[in-house]
C-alpha positions as CSV (number, residue, x, y, z in Angstrom):
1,X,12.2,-19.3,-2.8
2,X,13.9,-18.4,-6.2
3,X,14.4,-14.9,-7.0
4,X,12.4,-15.1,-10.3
5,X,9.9,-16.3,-8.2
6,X,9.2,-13.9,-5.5
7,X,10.1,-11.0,-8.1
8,X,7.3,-12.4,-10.4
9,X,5.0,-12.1,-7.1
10,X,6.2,-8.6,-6.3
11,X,5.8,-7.0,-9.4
12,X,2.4,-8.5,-9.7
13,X,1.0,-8.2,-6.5
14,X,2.3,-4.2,-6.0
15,X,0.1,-2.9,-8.7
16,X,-2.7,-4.4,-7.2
17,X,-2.1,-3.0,-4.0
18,X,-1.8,0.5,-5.2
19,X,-5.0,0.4,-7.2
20,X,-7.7,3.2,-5.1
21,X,-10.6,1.7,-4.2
22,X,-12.3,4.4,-3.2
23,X,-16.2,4.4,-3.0
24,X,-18.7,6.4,-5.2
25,X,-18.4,10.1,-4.4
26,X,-22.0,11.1,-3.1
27,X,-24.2,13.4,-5.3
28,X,-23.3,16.6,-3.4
29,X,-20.0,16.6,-3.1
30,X,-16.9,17.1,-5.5
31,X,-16.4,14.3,-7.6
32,X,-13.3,12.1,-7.4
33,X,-13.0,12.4,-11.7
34,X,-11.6,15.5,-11.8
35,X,-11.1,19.3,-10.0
36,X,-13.3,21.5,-10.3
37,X,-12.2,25.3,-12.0
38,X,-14.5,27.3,-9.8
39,X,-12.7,27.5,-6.9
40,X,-15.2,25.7,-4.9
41,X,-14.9,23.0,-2.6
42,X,-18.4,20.6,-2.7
43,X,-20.1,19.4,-0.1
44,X,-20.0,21.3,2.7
45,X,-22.0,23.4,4.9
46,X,-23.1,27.1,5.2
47,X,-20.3,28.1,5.5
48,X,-18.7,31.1,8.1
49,X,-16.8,33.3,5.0
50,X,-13.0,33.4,4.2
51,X,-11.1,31.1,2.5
52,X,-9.5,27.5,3.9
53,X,-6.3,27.5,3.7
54,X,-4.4,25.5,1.3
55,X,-4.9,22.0,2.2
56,X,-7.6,22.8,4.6
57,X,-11.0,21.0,5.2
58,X,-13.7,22.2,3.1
59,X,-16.7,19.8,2.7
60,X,-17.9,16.7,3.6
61,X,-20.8,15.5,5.8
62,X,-21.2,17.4,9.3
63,X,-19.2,19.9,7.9
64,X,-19.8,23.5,8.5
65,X,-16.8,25.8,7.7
66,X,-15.4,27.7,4.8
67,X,-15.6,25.9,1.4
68,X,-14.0,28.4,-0.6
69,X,-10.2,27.6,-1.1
70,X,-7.4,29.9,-2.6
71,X,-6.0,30.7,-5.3
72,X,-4.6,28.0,-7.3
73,X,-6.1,25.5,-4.8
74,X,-9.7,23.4,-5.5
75,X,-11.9,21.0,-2.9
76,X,-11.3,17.8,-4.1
77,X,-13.3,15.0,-3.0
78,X,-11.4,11.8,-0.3
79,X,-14.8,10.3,1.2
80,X,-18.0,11.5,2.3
81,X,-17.2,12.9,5.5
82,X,-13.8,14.7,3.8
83,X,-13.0,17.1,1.0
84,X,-10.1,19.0,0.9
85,X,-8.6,21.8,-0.8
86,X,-5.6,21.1,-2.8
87,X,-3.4,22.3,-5.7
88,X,-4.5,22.8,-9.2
89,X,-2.9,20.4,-11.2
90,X,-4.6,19.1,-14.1
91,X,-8.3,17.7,-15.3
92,X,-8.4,14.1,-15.0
């Protein structure tokens, strides 16, 4: 196969690939469209107190732990049976 060739296929096919096809985030947890500035992770249960730690569980369905996460850190919605806290970075 040429190199122009299978280049051409790489640098089309790779963007493709990379593209998150995640599904709809359900109604009642953290949305997927941006963090949330409250601190809060959606989505989970009760609850026991404390914090998660940073990168820590904090929602999804099933789930009944914390769902408060630290400073600097938000839940941010993977699936419906996950949310996580993670840093702050920016509002999508």
């Amino acid at each position: 196969m040429h190199l122009s060739i299978l280049l051409s296929l790489v640098t089309t096919a790779l963007p493709l690939a990379l593209v998150d096809a995640a599904p709809a985030p359900a109604a009642d947890v953290a949305s997927t469209d941006s963090y949330h500035d409250d601190g809060h992770c959606g989505g989970g249960g009760g609850g026991y107190g404390g914090k998660v730690d940073n990168w820590g569980r904090c929602g999804g369905k099933g789930y009944k732990g914390p769902t408060e996460c630290g400073a600097g850190y938000v839940g941010k919605y993977h699936n419906d049976g996950w949310s996580m806290c993670e840093p702050k970075l920016c509002l999508r």
